[in-house]
C-alpha positions in Angstrom: -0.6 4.7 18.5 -0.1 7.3 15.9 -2.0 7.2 12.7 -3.1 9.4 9.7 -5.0 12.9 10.4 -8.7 12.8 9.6 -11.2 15.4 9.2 -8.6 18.0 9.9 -7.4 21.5 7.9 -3.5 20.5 8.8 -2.1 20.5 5.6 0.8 17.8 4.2 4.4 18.8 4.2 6.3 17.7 0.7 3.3 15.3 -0.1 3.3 13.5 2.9 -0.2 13.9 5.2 0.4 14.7 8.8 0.1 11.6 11.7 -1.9 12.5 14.6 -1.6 11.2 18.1 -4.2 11.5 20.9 -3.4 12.6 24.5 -5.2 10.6 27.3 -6.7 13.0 29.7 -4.8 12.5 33.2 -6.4 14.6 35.6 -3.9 16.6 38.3 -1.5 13.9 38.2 -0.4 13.8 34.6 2.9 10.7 34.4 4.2 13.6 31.7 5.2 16.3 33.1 5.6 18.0 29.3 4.4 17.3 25.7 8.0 15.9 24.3 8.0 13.4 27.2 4.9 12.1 26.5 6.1 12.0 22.8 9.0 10.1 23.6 7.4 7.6 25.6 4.4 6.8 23.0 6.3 7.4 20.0 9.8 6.0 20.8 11.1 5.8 17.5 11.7 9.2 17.7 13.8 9.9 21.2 12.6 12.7 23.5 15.8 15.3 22.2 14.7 14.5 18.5 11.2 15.5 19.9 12.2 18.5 21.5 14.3 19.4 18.0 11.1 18.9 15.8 8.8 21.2 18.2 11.5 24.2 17.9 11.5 23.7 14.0 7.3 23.8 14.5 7.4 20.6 13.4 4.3 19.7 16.1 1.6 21.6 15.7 -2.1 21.7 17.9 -5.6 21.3 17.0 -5.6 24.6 15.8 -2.3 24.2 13.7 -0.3 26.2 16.3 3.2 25.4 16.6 3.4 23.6 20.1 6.6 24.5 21.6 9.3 22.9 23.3 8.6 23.2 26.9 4.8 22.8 26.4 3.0 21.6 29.5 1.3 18.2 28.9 -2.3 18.7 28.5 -4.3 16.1 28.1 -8.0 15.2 26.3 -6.6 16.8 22.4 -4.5 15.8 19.5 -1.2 16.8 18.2 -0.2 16.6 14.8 2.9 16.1 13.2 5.3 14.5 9.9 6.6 11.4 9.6 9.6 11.6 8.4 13.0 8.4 8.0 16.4 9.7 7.7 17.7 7.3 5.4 14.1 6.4 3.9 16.2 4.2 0.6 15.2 5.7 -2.4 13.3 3.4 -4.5 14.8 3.9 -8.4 11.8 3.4 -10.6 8.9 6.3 -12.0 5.3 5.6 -11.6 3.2 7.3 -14.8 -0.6 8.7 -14.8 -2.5 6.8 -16.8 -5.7 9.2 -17.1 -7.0 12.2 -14.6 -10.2 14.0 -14.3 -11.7 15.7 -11.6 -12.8 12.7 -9.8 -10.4 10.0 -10.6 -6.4 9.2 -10.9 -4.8 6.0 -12.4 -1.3 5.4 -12.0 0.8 3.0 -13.4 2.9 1.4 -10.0 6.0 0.4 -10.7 7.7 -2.8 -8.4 9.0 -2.5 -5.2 7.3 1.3 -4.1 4.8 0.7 -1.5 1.2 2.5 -2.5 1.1 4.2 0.7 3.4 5.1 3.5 4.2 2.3 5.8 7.3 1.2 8.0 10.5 2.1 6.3 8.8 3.8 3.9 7.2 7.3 3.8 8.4 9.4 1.0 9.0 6.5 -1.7 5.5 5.8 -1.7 3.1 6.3 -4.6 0.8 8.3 -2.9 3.6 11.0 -1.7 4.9 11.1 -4.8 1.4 11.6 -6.8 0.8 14.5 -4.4 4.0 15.5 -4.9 3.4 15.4 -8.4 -0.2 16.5 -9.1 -0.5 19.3 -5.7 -3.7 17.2 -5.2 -4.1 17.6 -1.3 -7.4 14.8 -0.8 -5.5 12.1 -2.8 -6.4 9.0 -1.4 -6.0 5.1 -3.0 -9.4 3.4 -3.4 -7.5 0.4 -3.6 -4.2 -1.3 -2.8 -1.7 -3.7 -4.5 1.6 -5.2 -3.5 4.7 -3.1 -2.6 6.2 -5.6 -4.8 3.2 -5.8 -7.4 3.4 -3.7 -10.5 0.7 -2.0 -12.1 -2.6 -0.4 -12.3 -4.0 1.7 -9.0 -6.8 3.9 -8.9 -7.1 7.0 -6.6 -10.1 9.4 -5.9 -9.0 13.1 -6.1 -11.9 14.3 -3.8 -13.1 13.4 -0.6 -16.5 13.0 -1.5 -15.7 10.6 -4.0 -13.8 8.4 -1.9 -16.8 6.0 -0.3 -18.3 5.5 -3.4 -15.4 3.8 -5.6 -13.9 2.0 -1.8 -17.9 0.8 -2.4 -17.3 -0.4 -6.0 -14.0 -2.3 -5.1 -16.2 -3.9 -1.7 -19.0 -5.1 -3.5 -16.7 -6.9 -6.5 -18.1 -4.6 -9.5 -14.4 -4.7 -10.6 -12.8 -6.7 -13.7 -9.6 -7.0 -12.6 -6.5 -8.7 -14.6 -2.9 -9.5 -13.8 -0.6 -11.1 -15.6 2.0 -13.6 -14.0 5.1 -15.7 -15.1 5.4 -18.7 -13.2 6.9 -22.2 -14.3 5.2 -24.0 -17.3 4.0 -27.3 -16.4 2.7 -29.8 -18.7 0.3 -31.6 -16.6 -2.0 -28.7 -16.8 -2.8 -26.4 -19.3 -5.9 -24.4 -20.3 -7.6 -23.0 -17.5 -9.0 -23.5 -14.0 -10.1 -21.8 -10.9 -9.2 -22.0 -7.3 -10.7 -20.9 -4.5 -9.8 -21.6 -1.1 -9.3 -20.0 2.6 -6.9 -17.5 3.2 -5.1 -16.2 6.7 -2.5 -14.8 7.9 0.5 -17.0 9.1 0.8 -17.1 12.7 4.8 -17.6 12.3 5.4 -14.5 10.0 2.9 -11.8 9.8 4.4 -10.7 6.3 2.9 -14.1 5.1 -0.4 -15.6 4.1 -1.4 -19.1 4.2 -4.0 -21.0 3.3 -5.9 -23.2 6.0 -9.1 -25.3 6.1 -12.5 -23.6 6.0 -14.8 -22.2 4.2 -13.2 -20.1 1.0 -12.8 -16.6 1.3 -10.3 -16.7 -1.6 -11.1 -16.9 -5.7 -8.8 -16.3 -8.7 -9.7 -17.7 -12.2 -6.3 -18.9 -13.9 -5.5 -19.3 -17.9 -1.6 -19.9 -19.1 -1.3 -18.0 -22.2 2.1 -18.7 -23.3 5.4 -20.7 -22.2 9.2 -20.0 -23.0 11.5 -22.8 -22.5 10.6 -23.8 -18.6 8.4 -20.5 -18.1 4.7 -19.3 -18.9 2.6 -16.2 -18.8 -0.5 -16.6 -16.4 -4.0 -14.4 -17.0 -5.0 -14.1 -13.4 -8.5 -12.8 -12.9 -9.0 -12.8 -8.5 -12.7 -12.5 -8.0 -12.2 -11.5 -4.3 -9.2 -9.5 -3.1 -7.8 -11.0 -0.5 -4.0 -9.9 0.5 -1.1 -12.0 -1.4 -4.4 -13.5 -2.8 -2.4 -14.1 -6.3 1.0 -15.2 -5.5 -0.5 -17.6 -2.3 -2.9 -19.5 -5.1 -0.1 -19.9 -7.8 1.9 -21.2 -5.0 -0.6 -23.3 -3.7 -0.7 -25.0 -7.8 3.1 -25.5 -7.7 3.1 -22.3 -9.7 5.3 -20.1 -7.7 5.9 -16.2 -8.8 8.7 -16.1 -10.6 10.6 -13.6 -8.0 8.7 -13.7 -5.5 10.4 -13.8 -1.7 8.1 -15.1 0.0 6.4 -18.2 -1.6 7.0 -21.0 -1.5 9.7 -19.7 1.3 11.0 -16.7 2.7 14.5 -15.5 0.9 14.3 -12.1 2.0 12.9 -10.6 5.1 11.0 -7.3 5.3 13.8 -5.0 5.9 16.5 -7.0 4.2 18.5 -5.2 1.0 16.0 -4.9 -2.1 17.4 -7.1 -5.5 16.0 -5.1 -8.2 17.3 -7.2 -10.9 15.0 -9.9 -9.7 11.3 -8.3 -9.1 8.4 -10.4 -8.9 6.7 -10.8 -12.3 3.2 -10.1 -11.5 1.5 -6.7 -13.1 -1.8 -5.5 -12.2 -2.7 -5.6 -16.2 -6.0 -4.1 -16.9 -9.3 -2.8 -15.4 -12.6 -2.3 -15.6 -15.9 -1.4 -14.1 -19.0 1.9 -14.1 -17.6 4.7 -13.0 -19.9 5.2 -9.4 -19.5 8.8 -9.4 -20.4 9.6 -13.3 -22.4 6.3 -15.1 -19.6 6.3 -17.5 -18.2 2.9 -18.8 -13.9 2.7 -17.4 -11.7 0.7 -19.0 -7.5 0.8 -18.1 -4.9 -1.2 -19.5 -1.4 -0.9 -18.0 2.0 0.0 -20.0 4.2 -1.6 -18.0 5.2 -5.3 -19.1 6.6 -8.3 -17.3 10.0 -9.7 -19.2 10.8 -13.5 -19.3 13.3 -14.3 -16.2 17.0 -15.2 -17.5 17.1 -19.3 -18.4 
């Protein structure tokens, strides 16, 4: 399976970091008889003639960073590196904004529906390529992930050396972390509450979480704030970070995401057409903790706000 370069000089093309691929040693009797076929064969998204196109535009390069060429002889026990790249990658019409940059440390304001890194359909139209893009920063690298459908506040370490400790930080829950959610009002409850419960992945639909019995792995603190006509505006404060942690909780209370597409059930698939009229009104508000790297005090507040759904 392909996956990110590590510990490697290959530099990214147009902000996006080159995949690598490793190439079993065979012995005499390699199944390949050249590099593009075993391409093809381990990486058939791409078919061997696209292969063979990418190699002559040096799109494939060695260990070293040499170009491998076309009718390279497969040679196994290395690694060859190359870009991902999607033809028709959909471009996602919203602007992500820096919120504060120093040597050590990036915030961005996310906006919905742009994934933070790349992933599936998505390469380009990803927060990370365009921040590189952007900033020219080559060791960009979230320390921390939200929702492709989340909006808000994500924090990135601008050197490599910087990365463990605030990936450390987020681990060990020294993070205040806020959203902000509007989900229907209900007048049997108001104040606040917490819920905690247990957390997996559903077995039917890998894109989904569920919650099951078992120990909790799973804790968000919950306040509604304010209520228009059959709406309100949730403070959500998740203690532990579990994936789809937020919107699987509200759902869990009856309080379903306004806009969200797959709680309580799915009404859009992964790869289905995007409604952007319709995003899903949670925002990753404001955040807080000791910066790891310099003992100063951080404190982040998003721009971005969440508007009340039409009634």
């Amino acid at each position: 399976m392909a996956r990110p370069a590590r510990q490697t000089t290959i530099p990214s093309r147009d902000g996006v970091s080159a995949s690598c691929v490793a190439l079993p040693s065979t012995g005499a009797h390699s199944p390949w008889p050249r590099m593009a076929d075993f391409l093809a064969e381990r990486l058939p998204a791409v078919t061997r003639q696209e292969w063979i196109q990418r190699m002559a535009r040096g799109e494939v390069l060695d260990e070293q960073g040499h170009p491998v060429p076309p009718d390279a002889t497969y040679a196994g026990g290395q690694r060859l590196y190359y870009w991902r790249h999607l033809p028709d990658e959909p471009r996602v019409p919203f602007e992500a904004r820096i919120v504060y940059q120093d040597q050590h440390l990036l915030v961005a304001d996310k906006p919905h529906f742009l994934p933070v890194i790349p992933t599936g359909r998505f390469v380009r139209e990803t927060l990370l390529v365009r921040l590189k893009q952007a900033t020219g920063i080559e060791s960009l690298s979230p320390v921390h992930r939200i929702d492709r459908e989340t909006a808000g506040l994500v924090l990135f370490s601008t050197r490599a050396q910087d990365r463990g400790a605030y990936q450390a930080m987020f681990r060990e829950r020294q993070v205040d972390k806020l959203y902000e959610a509007i989900a229907p009002s209900t007048g049997a409850w108001a104040g606040s509450r917490t819920h905690r419960s247990r957390i997996v992945e559903d077995p039917q639909a890998f894109y989904r979480m569920i919650e099951t019995e078992g120990e909790p792995n799973s804790h968000t603190r919950i306040d509604r704030t304010e209520q228009f006509h059959d709406w309100a505006r949730y403070r959500l404060e998740p203690v532990t970070g579990k994936r789809h942690q937020l919107r699987v909780h509200m759902n869990a209370l009856s309080l379903p995401i306004c806009g969200d597409q797959f709680y309580p059930v799915v009404r859009r698939g992964p790869g289905e057409p995007e409604d952007y009229a319709d995003p899903l009104r949670l925002l990753a508000r404001a955040i807080a903790f000791t910066d790891p790297v310099t003992g100063e005090r951080r404190e982040f507040e998003s721009g971005l706000s969440l508007d009340w759904p039409d009634t």
